[in-house]
C-alpha positions in Angstrom: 4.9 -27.4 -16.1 2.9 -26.0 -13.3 4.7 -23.3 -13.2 3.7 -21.8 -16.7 0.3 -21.3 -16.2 1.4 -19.0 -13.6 3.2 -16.9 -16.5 1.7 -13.5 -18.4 3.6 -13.4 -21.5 2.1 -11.5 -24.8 -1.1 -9.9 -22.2 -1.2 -6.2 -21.3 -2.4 -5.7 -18.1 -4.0 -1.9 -16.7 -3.7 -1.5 -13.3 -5.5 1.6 -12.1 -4.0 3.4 -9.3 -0.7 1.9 -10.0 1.6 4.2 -8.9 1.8 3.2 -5.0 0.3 0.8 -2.5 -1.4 -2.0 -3.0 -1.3 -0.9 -7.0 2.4 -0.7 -7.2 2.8 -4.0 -5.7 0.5 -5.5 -7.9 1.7 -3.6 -11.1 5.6 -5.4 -9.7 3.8 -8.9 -10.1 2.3 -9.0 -13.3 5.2 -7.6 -14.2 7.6 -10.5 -12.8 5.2 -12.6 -14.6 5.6 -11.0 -18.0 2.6 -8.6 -18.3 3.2 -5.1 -20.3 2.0 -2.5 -17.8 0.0 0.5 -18.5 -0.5 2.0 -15.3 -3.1 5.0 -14.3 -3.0 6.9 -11.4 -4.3 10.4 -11.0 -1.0 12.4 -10.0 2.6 10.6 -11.7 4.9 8.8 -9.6 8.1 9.7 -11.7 10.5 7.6 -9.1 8.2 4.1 -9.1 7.6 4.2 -13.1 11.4 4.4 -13.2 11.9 1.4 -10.6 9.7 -0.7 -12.8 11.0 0.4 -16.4 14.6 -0.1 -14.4 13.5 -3.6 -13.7 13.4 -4.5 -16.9 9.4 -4.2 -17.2 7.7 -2.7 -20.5 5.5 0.0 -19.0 3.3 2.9 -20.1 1.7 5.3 -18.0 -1.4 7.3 -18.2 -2.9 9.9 -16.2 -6.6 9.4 -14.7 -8.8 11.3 -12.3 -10.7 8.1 -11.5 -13.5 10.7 -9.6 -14.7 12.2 -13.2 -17.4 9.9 -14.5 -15.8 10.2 -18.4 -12.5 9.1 -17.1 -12.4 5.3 -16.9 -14.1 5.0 -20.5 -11.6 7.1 -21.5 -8.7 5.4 -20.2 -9.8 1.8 -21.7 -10.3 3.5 -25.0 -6.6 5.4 -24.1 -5.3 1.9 -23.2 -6.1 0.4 -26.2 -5.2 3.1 -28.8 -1.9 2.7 -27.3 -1.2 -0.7 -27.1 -3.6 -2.4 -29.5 -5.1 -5.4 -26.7 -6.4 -5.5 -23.3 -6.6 -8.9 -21.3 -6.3 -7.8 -18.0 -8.4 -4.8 -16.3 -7.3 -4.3 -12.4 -9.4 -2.0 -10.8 -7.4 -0.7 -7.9 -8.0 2.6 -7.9 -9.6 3.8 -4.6 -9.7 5.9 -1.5 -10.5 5.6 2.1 -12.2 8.1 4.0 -13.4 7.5 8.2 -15.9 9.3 10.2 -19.2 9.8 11.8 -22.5 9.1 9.4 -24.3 11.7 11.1 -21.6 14.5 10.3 -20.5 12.7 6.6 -21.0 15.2 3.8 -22.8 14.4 0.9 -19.4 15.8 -0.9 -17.5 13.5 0.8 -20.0 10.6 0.2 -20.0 11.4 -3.4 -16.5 12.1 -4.1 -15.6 8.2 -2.3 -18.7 6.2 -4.2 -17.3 7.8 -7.7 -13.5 6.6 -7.3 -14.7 3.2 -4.8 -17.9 2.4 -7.2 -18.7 4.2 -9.8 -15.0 3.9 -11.6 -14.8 0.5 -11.0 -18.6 0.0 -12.9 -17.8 2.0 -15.9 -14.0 0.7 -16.2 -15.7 -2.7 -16.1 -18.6 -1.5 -18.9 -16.1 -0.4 -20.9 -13.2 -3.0 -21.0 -16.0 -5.9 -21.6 -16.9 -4.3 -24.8 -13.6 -5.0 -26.2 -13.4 -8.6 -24.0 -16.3 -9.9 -25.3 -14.4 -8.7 -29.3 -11.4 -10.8 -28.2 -13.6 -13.7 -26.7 -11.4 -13.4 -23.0 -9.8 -11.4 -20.5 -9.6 -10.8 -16.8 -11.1 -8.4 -14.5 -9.6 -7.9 -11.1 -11.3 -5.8 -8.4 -9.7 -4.3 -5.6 -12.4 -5.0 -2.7 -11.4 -5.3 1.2 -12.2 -7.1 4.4 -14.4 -3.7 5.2 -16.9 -5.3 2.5 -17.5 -8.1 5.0 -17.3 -6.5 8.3 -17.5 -3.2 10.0 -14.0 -2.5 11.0 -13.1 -0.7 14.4 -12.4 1.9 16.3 -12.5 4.3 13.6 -16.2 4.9 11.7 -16.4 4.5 8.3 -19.7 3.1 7.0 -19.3 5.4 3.6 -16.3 2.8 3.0 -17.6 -0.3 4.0 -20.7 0.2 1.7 -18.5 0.7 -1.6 -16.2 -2.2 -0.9 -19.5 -4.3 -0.2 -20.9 -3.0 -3.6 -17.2 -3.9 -5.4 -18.0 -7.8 -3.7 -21.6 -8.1 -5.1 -20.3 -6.2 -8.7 -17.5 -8.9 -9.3 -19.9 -12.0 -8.2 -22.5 -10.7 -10.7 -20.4 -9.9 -13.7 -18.5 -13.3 -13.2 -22.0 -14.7 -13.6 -22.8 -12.5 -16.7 -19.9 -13.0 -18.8 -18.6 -16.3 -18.3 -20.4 -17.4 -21.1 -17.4 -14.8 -23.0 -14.4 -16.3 -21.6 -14.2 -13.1 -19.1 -13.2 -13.9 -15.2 -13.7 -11.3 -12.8 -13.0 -12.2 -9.4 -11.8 -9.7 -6.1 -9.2 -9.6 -3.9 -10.3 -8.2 -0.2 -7.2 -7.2 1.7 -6.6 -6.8 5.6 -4.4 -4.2 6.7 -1.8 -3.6 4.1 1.3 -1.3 4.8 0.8 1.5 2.4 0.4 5.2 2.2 -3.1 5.0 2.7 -3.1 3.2 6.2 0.1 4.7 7.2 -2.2 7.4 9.7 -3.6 4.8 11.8 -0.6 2.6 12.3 0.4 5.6 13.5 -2.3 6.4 15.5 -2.1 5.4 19.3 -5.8 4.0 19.5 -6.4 2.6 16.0 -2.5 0.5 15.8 -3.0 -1.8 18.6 -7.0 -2.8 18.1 -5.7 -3.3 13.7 -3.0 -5.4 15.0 -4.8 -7.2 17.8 -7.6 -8.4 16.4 -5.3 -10.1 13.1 -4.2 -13.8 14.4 -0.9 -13.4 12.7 -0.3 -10.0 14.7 1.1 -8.1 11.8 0.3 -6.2 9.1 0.5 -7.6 5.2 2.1 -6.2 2.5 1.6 -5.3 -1.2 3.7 -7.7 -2.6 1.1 -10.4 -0.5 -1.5 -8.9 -3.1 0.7 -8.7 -6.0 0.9 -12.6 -5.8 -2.5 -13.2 -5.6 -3.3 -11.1 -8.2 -0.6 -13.2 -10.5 -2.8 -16.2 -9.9 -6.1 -14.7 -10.5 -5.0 -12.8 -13.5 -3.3 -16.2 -15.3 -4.0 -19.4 -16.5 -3.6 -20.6 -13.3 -7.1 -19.6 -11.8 -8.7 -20.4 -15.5 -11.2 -22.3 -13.5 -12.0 -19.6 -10.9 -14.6 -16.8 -11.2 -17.0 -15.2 -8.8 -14.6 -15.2 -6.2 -13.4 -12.8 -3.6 -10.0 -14.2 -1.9 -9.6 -12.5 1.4 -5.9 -12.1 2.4 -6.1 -10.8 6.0 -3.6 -12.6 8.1 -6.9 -14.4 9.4 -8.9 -11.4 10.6 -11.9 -12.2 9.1 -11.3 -15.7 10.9 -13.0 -14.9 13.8 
């Protein structure tokens, strides 16, 4: 049946950043599709670990400052003292920060390339060590639509660049590691109701340009990525590597 190849039984999946947004939605998926969770996140979000263990879903949780370089080689190596096996790595982890080049910090530079970039490289370094042992697994990256265009009215070229870098990182490891039995592939949302873009829904000038320029004049949700990410992640895209599926409501369209 179709239908199975769509199914996660027997694989643990990390998601990093798991604990809201886009993260949560995707931790719900793999979930629905049988997956163990162990979910990271750098402050615990007590109510939506207990929604998902409620739900029926096997879940562990650790905590990860995703900004300290040791941090993601310590949370694979966390990962699989706990649970024994690691087939699928989702790299979600990230933060979003607008404004001026001219007046961005070199703090503020840094402290977005080492949760955007650098995590996402040494999560990736240190999760293929053990994929290559098993001979497979699955590497999902968390990109956007900012890595293929430069989003407006608000500024935020500091962004743009990492999620650009996340684009080229996936293509090139696909291409690496085939030969192991390892896909890595991307997902680059639009505008995604979350936490993180809750400010400029709400902001007056930002809202109407978001919504205008998307073709289906709405925003998407988490649970739009969470199903992507249950294809990508099973048997179902076992042919597909090297790719980065924009889900946009047809913003990049145009």
């Amino acid at each position: 049946m179709i239908f199975d190849l769509f199914k996660l039984d027997g694989k643990t999946a990390l998601v990093t950043g798991g604990t809201r947004g886009i993260g949560l939605g995707i931790a719900r998926a793999l979930g629905d599709a049988g997956a163990r969770l162990v979910i990271s996140s750098r402050q615990e979000n007590a109510a939506a670990l207990a929604e998902l263990r409620d739900a029926g879903y096997r879940v562990d949780y650790i905590n990860a400052d995703m900004s300290d370089p040791d941090a993601p080689g310590k949370l694979i190596s966390d990962t699989l003292a706990l649970v024994g096996n690691l087939e699928i790595l989702v790299n979600n982890a990230g933060v979003a920060d607008h404004g001026d080049t001219v007046g961005f910090s070199a703090e503020r530079y840094r402290h977005l390339m080492a949760i955007n970039l650098d995590s996402v490289f040494y999560a990736c370094q240190a999760a293929l060590n053990s994929m290559r042992q098993q001979r497979g697994g699955v590497i999902l990256n968390i990109g956007s639509i900012s890595g293929y265009i430069s989003n407006i009215p608000q500024r935020q070229a500091a962004y743009n660049a990492s999620k650009a870098a996340i684009h080229m990182l996936t293509k090139s490891l696909a291409s690496d590691y085939a030969e192991d039995n390892i896909r890595v592939n991307a997902i680059a949302p639009g505008y995604i109701e979350t936490d993180m873009t809750a400010g400029g829904f709400a902001n007056a000038e930002w809202a109407p340009v978001w919504t205008g320029m998307t073709p289906m004049k709405r925003a998407g949700s988490p649970q739009d990525i969470g199903a992507a990410a249950v294809y990508l992640c099973s048997d179902a895209s076992s042919y597909v590597t090297g790719e980065v599926l924009v889900i946009d409501g047809g913003y990049t369209a145009r």
